[in-house]
Residue frames relative to the residue before (quaternion, step in Angstrom):
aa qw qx qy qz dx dy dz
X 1.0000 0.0000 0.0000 0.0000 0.00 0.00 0.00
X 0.1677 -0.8491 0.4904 0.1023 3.46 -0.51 1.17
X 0.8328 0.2154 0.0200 0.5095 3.47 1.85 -0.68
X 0.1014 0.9282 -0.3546 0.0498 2.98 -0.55 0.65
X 0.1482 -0.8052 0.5326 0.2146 4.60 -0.22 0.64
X 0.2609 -0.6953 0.6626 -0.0971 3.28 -1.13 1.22
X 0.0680 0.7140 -0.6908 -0.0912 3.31 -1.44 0.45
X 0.0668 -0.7370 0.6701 -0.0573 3.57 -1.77 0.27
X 0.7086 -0.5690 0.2167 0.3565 3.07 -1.21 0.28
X 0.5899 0.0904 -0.1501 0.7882 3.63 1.60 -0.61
X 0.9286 -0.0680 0.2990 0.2090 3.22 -2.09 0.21
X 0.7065 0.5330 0.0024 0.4656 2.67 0.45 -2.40
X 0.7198 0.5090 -0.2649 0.3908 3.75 0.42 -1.13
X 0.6198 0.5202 -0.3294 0.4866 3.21 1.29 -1.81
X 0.8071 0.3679 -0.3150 0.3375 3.49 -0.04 -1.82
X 0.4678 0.4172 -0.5590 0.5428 4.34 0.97 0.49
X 0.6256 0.5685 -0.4129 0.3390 3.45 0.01 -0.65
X 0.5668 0.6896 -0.0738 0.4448 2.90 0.84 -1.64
X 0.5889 0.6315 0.0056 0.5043 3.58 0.85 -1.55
X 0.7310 0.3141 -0.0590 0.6030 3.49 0.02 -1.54
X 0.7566 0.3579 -0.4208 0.3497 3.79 0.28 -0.45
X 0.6791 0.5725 -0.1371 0.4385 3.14 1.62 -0.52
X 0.4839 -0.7571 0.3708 0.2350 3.21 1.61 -0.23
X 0.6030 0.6509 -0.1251 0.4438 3.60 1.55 -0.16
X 0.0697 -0.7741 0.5336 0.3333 3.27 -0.61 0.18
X 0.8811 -0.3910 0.0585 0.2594 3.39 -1.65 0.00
X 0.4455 0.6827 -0.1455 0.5607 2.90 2.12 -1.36
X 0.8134 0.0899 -0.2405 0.5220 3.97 0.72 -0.36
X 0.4933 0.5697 -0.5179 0.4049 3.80 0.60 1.19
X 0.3130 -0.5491 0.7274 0.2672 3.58 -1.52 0.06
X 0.2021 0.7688 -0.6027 -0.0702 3.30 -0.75 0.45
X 0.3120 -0.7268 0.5987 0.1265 3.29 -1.69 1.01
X 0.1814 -0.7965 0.5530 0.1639 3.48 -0.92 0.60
X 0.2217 -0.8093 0.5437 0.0139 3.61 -0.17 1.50
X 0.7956 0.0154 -0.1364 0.5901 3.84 0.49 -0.24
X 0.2071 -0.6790 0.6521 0.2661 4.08 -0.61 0.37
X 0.6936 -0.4706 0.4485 0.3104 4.06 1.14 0.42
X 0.0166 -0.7339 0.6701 0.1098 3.15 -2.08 0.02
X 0.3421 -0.7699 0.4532 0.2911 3.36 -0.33 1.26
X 0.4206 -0.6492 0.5254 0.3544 4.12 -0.49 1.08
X 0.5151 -0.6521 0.4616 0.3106 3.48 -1.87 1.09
X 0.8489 -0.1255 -0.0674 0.5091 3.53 -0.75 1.01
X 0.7671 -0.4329 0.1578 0.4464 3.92 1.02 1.10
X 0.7115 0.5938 -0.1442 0.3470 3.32 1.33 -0.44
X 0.6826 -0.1548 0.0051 0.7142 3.69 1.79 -0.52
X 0.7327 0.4248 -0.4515 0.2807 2.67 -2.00 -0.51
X 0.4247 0.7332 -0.4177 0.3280 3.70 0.70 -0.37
X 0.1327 -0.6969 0.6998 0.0830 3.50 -1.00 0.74
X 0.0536 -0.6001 0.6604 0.4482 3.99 -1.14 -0.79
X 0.5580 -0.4067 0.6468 0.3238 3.47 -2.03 0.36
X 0.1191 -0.7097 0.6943 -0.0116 2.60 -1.68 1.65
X 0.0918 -0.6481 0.7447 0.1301 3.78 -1.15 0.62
X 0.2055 -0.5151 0.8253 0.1064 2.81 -2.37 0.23
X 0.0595 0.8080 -0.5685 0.1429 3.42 -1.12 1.78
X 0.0182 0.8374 -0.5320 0.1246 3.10 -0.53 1.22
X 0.6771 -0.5772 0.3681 0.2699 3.59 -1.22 1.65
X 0.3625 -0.7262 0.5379 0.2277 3.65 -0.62 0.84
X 0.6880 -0.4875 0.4444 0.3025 3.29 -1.18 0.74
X 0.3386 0.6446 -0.6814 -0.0748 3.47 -1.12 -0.10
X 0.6094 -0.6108 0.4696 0.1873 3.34 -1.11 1.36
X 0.7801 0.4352 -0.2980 0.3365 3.73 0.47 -1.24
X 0.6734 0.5440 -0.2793 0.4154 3.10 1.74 -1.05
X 0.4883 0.6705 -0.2828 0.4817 3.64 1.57 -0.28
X 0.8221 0.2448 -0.1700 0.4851 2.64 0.79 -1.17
X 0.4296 0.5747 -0.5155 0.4684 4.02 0.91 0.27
X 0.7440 0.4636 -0.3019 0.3747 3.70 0.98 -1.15
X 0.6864 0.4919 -0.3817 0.3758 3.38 0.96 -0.52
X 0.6862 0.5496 -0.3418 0.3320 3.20 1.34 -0.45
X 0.4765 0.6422 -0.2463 0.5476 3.27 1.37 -0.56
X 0.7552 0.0533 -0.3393 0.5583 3.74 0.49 -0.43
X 0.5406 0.4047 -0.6084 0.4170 4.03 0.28 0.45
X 0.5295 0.4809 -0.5403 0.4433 3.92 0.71 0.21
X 0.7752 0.4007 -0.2419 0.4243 3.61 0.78 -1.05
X 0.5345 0.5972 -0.4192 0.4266 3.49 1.10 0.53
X 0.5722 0.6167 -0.2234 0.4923 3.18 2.29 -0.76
X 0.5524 -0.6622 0.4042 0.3050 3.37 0.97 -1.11
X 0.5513 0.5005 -0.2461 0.6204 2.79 2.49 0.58
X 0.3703 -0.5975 0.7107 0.0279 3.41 -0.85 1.37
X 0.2168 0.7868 -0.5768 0.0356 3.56 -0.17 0.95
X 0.0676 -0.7442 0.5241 0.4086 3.90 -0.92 -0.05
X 0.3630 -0.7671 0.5112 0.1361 3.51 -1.72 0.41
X 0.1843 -0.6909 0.6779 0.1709 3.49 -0.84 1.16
X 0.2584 -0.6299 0.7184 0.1428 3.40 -1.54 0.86
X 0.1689 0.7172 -0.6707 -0.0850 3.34 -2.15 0.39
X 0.1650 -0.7788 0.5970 0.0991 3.40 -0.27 1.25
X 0.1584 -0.6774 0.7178 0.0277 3.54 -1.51 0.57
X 0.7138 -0.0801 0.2616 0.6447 4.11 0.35 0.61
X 0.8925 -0.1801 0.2488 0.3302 3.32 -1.05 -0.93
X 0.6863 0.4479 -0.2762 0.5022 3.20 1.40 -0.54
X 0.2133 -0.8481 0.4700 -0.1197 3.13 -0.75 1.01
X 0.0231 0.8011 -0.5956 0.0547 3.90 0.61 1.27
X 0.2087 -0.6927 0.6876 0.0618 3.00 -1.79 0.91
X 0.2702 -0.7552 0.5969 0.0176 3.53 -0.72 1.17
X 0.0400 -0.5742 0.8073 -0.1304 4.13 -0.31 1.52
X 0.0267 -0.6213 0.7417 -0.2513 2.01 -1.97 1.73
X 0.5717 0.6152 -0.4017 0.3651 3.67 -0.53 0.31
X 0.6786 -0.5264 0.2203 0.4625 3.80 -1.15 -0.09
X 0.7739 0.2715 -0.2804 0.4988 3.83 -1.25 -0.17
X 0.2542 0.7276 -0.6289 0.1025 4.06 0.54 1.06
X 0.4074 0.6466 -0.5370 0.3572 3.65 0.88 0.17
X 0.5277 0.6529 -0.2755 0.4684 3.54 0.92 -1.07
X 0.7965 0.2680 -0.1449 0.5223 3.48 0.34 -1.02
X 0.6642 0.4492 -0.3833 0.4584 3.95 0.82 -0.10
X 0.3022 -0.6621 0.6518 0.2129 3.96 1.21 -0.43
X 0.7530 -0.3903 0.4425 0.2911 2.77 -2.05 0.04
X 0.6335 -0.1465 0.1241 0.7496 4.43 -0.72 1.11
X 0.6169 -0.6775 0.3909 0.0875 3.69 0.04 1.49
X 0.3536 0.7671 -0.4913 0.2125 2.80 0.43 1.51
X 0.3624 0.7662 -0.3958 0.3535 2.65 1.81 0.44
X 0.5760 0.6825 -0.0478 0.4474 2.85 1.39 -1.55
X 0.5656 0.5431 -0.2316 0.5758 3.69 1.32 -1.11
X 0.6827 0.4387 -0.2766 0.5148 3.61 0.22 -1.43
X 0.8466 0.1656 -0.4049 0.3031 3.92 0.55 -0.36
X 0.3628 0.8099 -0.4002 0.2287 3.03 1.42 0.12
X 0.6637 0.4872 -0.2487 0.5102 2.75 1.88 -1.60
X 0.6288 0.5806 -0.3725 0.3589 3.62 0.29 -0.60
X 0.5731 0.5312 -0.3588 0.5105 3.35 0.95 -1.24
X 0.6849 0.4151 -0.4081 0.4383 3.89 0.08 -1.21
X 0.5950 0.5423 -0.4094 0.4294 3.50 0.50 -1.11
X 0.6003 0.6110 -0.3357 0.3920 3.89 0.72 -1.27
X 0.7879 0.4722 -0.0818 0.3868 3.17 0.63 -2.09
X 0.6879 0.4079 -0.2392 0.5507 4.03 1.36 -0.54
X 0.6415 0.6199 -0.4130 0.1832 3.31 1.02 -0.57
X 0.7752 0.2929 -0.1481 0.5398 3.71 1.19 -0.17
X 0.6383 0.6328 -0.2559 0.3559 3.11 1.83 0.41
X 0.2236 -0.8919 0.2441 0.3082 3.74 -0.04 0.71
X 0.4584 0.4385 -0.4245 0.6461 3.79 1.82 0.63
X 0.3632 -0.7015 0.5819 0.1930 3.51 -1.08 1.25
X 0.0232 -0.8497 0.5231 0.0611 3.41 -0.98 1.05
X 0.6047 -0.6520 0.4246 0.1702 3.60 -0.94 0.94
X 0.0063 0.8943 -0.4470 -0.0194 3.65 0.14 0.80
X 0.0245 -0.7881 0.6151 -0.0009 3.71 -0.67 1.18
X 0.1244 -0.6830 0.7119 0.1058 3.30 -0.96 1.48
X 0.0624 0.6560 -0.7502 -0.0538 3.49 -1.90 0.49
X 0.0463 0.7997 -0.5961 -0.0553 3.35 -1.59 0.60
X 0.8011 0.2418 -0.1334 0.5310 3.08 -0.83 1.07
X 0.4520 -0.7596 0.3826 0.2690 3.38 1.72 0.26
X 0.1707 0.8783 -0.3735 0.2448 3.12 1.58 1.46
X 0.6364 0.4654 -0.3017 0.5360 3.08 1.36 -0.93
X 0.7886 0.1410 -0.4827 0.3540 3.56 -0.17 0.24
X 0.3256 0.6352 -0.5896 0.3779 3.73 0.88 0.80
X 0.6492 0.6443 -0.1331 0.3816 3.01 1.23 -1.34
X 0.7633 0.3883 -0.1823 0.4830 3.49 1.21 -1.06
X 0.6108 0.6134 -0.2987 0.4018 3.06 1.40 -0.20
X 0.4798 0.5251 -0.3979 0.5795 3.50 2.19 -0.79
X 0.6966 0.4922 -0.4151 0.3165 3.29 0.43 -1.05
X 0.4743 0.6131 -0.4111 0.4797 3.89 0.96 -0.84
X 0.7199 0.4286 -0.2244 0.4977 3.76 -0.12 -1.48
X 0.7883 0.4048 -0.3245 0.3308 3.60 0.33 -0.67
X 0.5165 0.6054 -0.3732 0.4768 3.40 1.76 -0.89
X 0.7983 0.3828 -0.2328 0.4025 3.22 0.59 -1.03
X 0.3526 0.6122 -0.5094 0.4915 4.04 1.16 0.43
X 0.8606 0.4349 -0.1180 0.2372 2.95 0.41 -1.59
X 0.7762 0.3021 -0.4296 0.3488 2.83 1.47 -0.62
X 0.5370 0.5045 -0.4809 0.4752 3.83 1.05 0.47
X 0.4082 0.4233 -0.6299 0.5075 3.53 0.78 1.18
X 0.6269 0.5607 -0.4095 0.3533 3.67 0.58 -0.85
X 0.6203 0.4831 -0.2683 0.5567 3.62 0.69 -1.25
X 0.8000 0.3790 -0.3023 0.3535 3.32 -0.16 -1.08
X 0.5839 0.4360 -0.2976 0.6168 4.34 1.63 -0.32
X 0.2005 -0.6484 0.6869 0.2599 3.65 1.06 -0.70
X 0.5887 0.5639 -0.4477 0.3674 3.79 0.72 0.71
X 0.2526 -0.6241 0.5854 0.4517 3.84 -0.90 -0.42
X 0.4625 -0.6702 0.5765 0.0683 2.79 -2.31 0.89
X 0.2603 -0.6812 0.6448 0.2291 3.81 -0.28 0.68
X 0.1948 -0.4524 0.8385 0.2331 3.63 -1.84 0.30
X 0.5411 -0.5359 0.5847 0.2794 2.56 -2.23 0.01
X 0.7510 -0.3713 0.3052 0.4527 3.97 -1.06 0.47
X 0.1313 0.7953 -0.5712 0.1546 3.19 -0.58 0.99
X 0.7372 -0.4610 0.4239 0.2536 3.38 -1.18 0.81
X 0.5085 -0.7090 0.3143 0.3741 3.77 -0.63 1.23
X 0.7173 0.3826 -0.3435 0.4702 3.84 1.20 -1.02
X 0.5192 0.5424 -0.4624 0.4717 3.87 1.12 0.15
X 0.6058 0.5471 -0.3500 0.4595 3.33 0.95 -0.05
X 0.6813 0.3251 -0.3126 0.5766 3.47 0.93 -1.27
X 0.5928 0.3404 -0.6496 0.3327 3.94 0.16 0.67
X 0.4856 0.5980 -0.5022 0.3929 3.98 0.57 -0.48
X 0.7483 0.3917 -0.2373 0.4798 3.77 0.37 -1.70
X 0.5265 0.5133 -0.4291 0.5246 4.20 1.32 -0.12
X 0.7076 0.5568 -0.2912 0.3233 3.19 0.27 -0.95
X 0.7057 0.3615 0.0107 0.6092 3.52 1.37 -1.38
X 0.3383 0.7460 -0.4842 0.3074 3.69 1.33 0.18
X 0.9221 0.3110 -0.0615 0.2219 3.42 0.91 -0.57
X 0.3627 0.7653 -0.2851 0.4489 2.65 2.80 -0.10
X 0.4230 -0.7058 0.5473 0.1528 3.76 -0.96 1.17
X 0.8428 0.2537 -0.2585 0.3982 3.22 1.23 0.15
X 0.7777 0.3732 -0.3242 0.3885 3.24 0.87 0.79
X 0.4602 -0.5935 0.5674 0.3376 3.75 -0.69 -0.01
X 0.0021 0.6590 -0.7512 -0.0387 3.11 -1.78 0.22
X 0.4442 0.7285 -0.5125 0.0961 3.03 -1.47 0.62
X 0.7714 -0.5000 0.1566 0.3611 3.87 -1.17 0.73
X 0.4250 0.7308 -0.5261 -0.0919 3.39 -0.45 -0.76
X 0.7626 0.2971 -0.4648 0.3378 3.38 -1.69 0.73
X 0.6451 -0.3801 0.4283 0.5058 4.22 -1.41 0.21
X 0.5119 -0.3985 0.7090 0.2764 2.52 -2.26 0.11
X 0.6249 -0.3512 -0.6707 -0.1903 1.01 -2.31 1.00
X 0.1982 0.7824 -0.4840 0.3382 3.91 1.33 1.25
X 0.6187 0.6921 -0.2968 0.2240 3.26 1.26 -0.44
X 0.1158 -0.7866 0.6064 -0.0081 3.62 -1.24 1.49
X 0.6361 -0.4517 0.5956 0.1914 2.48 -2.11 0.05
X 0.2658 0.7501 -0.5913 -0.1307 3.12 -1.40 0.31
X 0.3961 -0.6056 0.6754 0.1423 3.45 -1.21 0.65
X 0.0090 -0.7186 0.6662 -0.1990 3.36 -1.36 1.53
X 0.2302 -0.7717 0.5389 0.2472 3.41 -0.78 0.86
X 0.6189 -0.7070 0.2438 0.2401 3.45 -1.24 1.41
């Protein structure tokens, strides 16, 4: 139950009422106050009760923690999740057993839910948040291949006097390649083709 209209004798009464049916406390409701009521003349008429309408506030992180949790259990992975939000960004730490399942092949498993999850986490929210999924502390295994590989490649460039193409790669797998090579005096980086077609290349200057 995400919503719910209560009445009582003041306000106050409805929006507890209200509360208790909902399981919430105040700090996580919206509440609307449709009648403030009418106190009856000397107990006997004219009396109305205040009605509210209360409904559970949104949080994005918790949406999105649940959806991930039951698209793991649709996989066949019981998984558990540590959350850390920083502002807007918002990493999700999976842990637990079969995480290979959820990372996919150079983790694209992991990519596909990353994207969904954001999609999950913005879709009823009205501050856009940035979702990072890792598991098993893939992503900086992951940046570290990517590190070693920028740097193969670019002393294949120099050494062919040719450019090198990567292969499609996610937009923040990209900004490690162009990190990695941010400072080499002898090569370029930079993007070139659509998403989600989009590469890297590495060019000697």
């Amino acid at each position: 139950m995400r919503e719910v209209k209560a009445t009582g004798q003041t306000v106050e009464e409805a929006i507890e009422s209200a509360l208790s049916q909902l399981n919430i406390t105040k700090e996580q409701a919206e509440i609307e106050v449709l009648d403030q009521g009418k106190k009856s003349l000397f107990g006997l008429f004219g009396g109305r009760p205040a009605s509210v309408q209360v409904r559970k506030a949104i949080d994005p992180v918790e949406t999105a923690k649940e959806f991930l949790l039951s698209v793991a259990r649709e996989m066949g992975v019981e998984a558990s999740i540590d959350v850390e939000v920083n502002g807007r960004d918002v990493e999700f730490r999976l842990s637990g057993e079969k995480m290979a399942l959820l990372i996919g092949k150079r983790g694209q498993t992991l990519n596909a839910l990353q994207h969904l999850t954001q999609l999950a986490a913005n879709k009823e929210s009205d501050q856009f948040l940035t979702i990072l999924l890792d598991a098993e502390n893939y992503r900086e295994r992951r940046r570290q291949t990517l590190t070693n590989l920028a740097e193969r490649l670019a002393d294949k460039a120099l050494r062919t006097n040719r450019a090198v193409s990567l292969e499609p790669m996610p937009s923040y797998e990209r900004k490690v390649i162009h990190t990695a090579l941010v400072n080499a005096k002898k090569v370029d980086t930079y993007s070139e083709g659509r998403e989600p077609n989009r590469y890297i290349v590495i060019a000697p200057k």
